[in-house]
C-alpha positions in Angstrom: -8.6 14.2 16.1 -6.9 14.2 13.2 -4.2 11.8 14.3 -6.7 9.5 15.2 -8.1 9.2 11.8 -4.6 8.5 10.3 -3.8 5.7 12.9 -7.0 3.7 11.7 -6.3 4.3 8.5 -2.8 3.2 8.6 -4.6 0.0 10.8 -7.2 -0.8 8.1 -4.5 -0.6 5.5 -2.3 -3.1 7.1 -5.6 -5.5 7.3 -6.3 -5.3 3.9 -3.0 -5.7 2.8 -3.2 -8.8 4.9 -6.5 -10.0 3.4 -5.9 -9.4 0.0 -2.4 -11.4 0.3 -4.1 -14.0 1.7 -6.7 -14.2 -1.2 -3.7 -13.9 -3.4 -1.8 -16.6 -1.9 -4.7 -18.9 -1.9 -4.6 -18.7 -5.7 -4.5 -21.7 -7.3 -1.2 -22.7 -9.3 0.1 -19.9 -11.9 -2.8 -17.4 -11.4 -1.4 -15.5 -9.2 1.8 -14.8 -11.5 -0.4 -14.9 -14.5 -0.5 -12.2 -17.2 -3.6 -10.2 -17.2 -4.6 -7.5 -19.9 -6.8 -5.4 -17.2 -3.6 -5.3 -14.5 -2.2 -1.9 -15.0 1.5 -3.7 -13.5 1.0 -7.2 -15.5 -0.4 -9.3 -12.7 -1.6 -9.7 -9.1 2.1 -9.9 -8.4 2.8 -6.6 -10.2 0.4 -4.5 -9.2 0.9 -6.1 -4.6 4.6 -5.3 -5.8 3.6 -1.6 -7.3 1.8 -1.0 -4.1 4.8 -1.7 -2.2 7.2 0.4 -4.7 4.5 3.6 -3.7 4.6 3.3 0.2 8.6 3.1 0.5 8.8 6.1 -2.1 6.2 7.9 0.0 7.2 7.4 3.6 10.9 7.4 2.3 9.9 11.0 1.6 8.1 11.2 4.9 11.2 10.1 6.8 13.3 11.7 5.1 15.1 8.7 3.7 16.0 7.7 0.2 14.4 4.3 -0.4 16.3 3.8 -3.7 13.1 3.4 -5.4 13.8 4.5 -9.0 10.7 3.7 -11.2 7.0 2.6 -9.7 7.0 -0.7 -11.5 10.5 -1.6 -9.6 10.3 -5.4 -8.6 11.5 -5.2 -4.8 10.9 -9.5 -4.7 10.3 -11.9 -7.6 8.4 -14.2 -5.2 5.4 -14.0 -3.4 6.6 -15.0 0.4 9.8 -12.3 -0.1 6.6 -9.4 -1.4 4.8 -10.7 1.4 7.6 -10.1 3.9 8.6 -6.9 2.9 4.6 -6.0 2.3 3.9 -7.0 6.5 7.5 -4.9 7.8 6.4 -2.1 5.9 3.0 -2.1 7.2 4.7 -2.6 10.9 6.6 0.4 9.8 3.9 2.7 8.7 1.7 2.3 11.6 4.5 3.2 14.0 5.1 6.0 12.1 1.9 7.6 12.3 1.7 6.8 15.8 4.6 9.1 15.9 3.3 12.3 14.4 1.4 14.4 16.2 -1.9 16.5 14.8 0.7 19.7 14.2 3.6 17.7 12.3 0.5 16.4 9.9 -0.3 19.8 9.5 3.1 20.9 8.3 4.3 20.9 4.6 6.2 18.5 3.3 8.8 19.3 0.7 9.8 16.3 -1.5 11.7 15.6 -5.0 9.5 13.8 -7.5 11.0 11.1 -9.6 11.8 13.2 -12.2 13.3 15.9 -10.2 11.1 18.8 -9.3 10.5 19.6 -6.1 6.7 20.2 -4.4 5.4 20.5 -1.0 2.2 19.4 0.4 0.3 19.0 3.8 1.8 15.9 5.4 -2.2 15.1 5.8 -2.7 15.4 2.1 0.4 13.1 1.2 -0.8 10.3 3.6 -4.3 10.8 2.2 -3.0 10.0 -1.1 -1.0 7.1 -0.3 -3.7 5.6 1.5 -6.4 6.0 -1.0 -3.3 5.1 -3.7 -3.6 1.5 -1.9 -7.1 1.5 -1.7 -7.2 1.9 -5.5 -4.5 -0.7 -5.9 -5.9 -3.1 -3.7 -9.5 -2.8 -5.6 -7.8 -3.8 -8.7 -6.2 -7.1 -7.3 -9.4 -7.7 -5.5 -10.9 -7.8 -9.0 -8.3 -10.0 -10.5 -8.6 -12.7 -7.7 -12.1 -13.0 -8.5 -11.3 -13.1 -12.3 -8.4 -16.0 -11.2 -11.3 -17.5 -10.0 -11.4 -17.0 -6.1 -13.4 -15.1 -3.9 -12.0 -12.6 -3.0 -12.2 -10.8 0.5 -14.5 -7.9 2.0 -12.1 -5.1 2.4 -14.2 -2.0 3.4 -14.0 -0.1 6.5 -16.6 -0.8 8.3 -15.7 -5.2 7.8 -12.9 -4.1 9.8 -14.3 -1.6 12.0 -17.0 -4.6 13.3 -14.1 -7.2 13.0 -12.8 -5.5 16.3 -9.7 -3.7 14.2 
């Protein structure tokens, strides 16, 4: 049970990664680079790239694997189609990992090293909560800034892509 709600979330949060970029992307010339005093990273750019700077240090953690993330307003790609890229193989990547745990390993504690060097432990439920609800949070800001760019931006709620057919 509790797998199952981790592989929809991991599903609706490759969906809406995919809407939003395609809102983004639709942006007329500049705006989506643009400066903006109410994006905590800058711009939409900053804060799609931020998003992607979280899930690598995260699931780095998850796997295991030193993602050489070292602050979480790294730029990973300068350009949009490069974020883009990276943003759709880490999705790919995140849904076949949670696919791969069973209701037990999410259960389990993991121990991790924060940026700054302490370590922690936490349910692996709890972690993937967070990241997930991290994007959500994320996403809700670009969402706002494509409509202040001037665009419409997409419906990114559950249920949209619950009805959608997932």
């Amino acid at each position: 049970m509790l797998h199952d709600h981790f592989r929809t979330l991991a599903r609706f949060n490759a969906w809406a990664n995919t809407q939003i970029y395609d809102a983004a992307g639709a942006l007329p010339d500049g705006e989506y680079e643009k400066t903006r005093s109410a994006a905590y990273f800058g711009s939409i750019h900053g804060s799609l790239n931020h998003l992607l700077v979280v899930d690598r240090l995260w699931f780095g953690r998850v796997e295991g694997v030193d993602r050489g993330i070292t602050s979480l307003d790294q730029i990973l790609h300068a350009d949009f189609s490069g974020l883009r890229a990276a943003r759709e193989a880490e999705d790919e990547r995140i849904v076949a990992l949670v696919d791969g745990l069973g209701d037990e390993a999410l259960t389990t504690d993991l121990s991790y090293k924060s940026m700054a060097g302490g370590t922690f432990a936490m349910p692996l439920n709890v972690v993937l909560a967070a990241v997930f609800n991290h994007q959500t949070h994320h996403r809700g800001q670009v969402h706002a800034l494509v409509k202040e760019a001037g665009a419409e931006p997409p419906a990114l709620d559950i249920p949209v892509y619950w009805l959608k057919g997932r």
